[in-house]
Every structure is written in C-alpha cells, then in structure tokens.
N, C-alpha and C positions, 0 to 999 in steps of 0.2 A: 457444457460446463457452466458454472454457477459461480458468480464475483459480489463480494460486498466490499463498496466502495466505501473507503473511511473520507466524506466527504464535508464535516462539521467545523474543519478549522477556522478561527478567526481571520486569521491574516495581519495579525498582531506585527509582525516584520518589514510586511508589507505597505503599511498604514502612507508611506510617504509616494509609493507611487500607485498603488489599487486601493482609492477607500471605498467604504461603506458597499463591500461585496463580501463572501461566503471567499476564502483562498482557493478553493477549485475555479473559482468564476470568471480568476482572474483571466484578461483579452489577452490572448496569442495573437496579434494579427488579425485581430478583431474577432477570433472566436475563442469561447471559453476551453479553457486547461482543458475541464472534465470533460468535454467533446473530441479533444484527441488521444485521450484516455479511452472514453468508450469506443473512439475508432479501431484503436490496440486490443481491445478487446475481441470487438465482435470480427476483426482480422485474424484474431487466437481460435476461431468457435467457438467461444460465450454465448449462449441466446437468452440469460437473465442474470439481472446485477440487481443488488438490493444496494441501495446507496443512502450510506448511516449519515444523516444530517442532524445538523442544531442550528448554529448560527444562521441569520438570514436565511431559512433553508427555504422559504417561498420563491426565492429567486431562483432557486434552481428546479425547483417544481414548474415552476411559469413556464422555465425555457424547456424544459426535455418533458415535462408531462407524463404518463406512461409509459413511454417507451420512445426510445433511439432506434430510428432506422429497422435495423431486426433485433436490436435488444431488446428485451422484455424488462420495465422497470418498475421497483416498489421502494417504498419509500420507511426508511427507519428512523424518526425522529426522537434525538434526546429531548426529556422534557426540560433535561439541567444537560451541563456538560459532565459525560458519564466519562472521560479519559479514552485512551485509543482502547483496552480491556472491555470497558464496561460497554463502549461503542460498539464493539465485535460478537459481545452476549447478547445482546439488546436485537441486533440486525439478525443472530442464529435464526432467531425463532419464527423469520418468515422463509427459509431456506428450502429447499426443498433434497437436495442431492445429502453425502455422506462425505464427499470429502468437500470443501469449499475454502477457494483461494478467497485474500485480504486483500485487496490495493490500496493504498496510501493514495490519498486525491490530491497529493503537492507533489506527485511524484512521476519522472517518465523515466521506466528502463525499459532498453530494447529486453525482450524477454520470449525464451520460446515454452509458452504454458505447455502443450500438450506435450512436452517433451520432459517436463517439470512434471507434470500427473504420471505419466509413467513410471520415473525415477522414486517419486511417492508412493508409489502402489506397492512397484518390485519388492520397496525398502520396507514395506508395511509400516510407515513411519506415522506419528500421531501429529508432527508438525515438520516443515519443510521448509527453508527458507530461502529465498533468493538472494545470494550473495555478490557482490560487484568489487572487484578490485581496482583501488585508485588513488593516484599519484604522491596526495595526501590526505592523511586519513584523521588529524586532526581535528578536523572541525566533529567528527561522526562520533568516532570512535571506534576504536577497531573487534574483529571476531577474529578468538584461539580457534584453529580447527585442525583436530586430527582424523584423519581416517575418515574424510569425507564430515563428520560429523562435527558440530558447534561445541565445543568444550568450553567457553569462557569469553570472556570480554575485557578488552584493554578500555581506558575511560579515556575520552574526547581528551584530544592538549599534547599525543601522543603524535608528534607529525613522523611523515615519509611515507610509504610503499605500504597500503595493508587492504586488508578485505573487512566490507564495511557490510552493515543488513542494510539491503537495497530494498527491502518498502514492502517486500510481496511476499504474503505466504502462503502456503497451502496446508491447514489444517481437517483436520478428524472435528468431526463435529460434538465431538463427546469431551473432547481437550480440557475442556472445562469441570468436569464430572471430577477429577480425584482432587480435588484443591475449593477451599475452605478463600473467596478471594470476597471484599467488600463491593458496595453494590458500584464504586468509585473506583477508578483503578486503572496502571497502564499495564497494558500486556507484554512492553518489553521489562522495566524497572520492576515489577510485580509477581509478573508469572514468570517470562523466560527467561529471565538473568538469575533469579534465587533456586528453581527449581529444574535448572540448565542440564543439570546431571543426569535426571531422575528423565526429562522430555527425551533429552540427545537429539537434538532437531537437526535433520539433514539439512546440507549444506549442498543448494543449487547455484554452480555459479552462471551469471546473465553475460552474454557477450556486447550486448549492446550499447548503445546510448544511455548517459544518465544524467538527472536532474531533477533537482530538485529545489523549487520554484519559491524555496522559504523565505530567500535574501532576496535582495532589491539585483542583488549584480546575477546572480544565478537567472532568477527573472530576466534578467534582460539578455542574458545569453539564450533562455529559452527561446528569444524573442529570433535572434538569427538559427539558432539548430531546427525550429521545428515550423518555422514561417512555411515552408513549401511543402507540410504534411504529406508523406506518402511510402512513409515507413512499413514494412510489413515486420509482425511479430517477430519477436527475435535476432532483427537488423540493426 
C-alpha cells in the first residue's frame, strides 16, 4: 500500500506553543507527530509514503531522509502553498499504485487501512472516506450519510453527537480526470462538497483513537494519549 502524506501545514494555531516548525513536527514526548504517523502506517503494511511538503519542509527532510524504517520515502514539495487539493494532484504524480490513501499530517486515527482498501475495492468506489463519530461535532462539522455512502455536509457551529471526515482517504487515482479544478484548491470545499453527489464517496467508519493536533489543548492531549506509543493499526 501506498500513502501521501498532506505534511505542509503551517502551524498557524500552534504558534504559541510549537514555533518555527512544519505542524507535522510538532514534539510528542520529544518525537515528531509525523513519526507516529508513519509508525501507523508501516503497522498498516504501507512500504512507501510520498509526503506533500511546503512549509519549513527541510526539516523534515533532515530528520526522515529517504526512508523510515521500512518505509520508502519521496518527497512532494509545493513551490507556493497549493491547498489540501492542489497538495494531493501535485504528490499523484510520484505514486506508483491505483488506488492511494491521503493522510492528513495533524492528524491520528486509530484506522484499520487494509480493511478500508477492501471495503474500496468491493465498492468499486473512486473515493473513500474515513469517517469518525464524536461527542461534538461543532468544531468539524458534521457528514449526511445514507446507505453507507457521504450525501452532504452540516457546517461547523452545529454542536452534539455526529460523524465527522476523520483526515483519511482512499482515492482512484483518476478522481481528478472528470473535473475542470484550478491549479489552487481544497479538496474538501472544491471538489468533495460541490460534486458530492456526482463522487458518492464511501463512508469508512475508524474505531479508534482521534486527534487532531491543530489546537494548542488537543496538542496537549496528544501529548498524554500517544506518550507511550504502541498502538497497532485500527486500535
């Protein structure tokens, strides 16, 4: 299996207690996010991740170099910031498989991939999404789903009980091919919310752990859930 890691963000949120790093970089217990991300990974059988960078992205070149452990790693540098879309077209083109999951680099769900590529396959779906249900759903914003499949979107402000897009997806490498999208662009606000109907993106729900390391308090929850790493995919 084959992962591109959306690894470019600022850390704009963060600013007050991680500066002047890349928000993947940010220290768990003194090792970087995107190090038990890739752990997640190559725990999935992952054995290459193309990881889409911009910001600062020499420091993450420094620390992982070509490759993690048995990951195989290549590197997709925005020349500008291209959006989470334009980040995802950019990184295709060093890809080598047909279907290829997204990971979000501010983000940890417990997730079982090969269980998620199966459910994509059977479904002959062109996109997939990993969905996570949680307590409230305000901050996110919630996802309509019927029959298994994504119909729609409730807007962030919307509090209580709902199921949110949890960061991962597993896309057809052609997704791009019938849509007309600028060279700028987010792939949820641009592609998968206006042309929701037309995708019908299956809806994978994750049982596990979730977070996302955007806020300062989240961050520091990361800091006690993921201190003693030793999660196995899907837990």
């Amino acid at each position: 299996m084959e992962a591109i890691v959306l690894a470019g963000g600022l850390g704009t949120r963060l600013k007050s207690v991680v500066s002047d790093l890349p928000k993947p970089m940010a220290p768990i217990r003194g090792r970087p996010f995107l190090a038990i991300l890739l752990d997640e990974l190559i725990a999935a059988g992952f054995t290459q991740a193309i990881l889409a960078v911009g910001y600062r992205h020499e420091a993450i070149r420094d620390y992982f170099g070509d490759g993690y452990k048995s990951l195989g790693l290549a590197y997709s540098v925005e020349p500008e910031p291209l959006g989470t879309g334009g980040a995802i077209f950019l990184a295709l083109k060093q890809t080598t498989d047909t279907q290829i999951f997204v990971v979000n680099g501010d983000t940890y769900l417990g997730l079982d991939y090969k269980t998620m590529l199966m459910a994509h396959l059977e479904e002959k779906s062109a996109l997939t999404v990993a969905v996570q249900k949680v307590p409230d759903a305000s901050r996110y914003g919630s996802l309509d789903i019927e029959q298994d499949h994504i119909c729609g979107f409730f807007e962030k402000g919307r509090s209580g009980l709902g199921v949110i897009n949890g960061g991962v997806y597993l896309l057809s490498c052609d997704l791009f091919d019938s849509y007309t999208l600028p060279p700028v662009f987010s792939f949820e606000t641009d592609l998968l919310m206006p042309y929701v109907s037309e995708i019908r993106p299956l809806a994978f729900p994750a049982k596990g752990i979730f977070i996302d390391i955007g806020v300062p308090e989240d961050y520091a929850r990361a800091q006690k859930l993921l201190a003693n790493h030793s999660f196995q995919a899907g837990q």
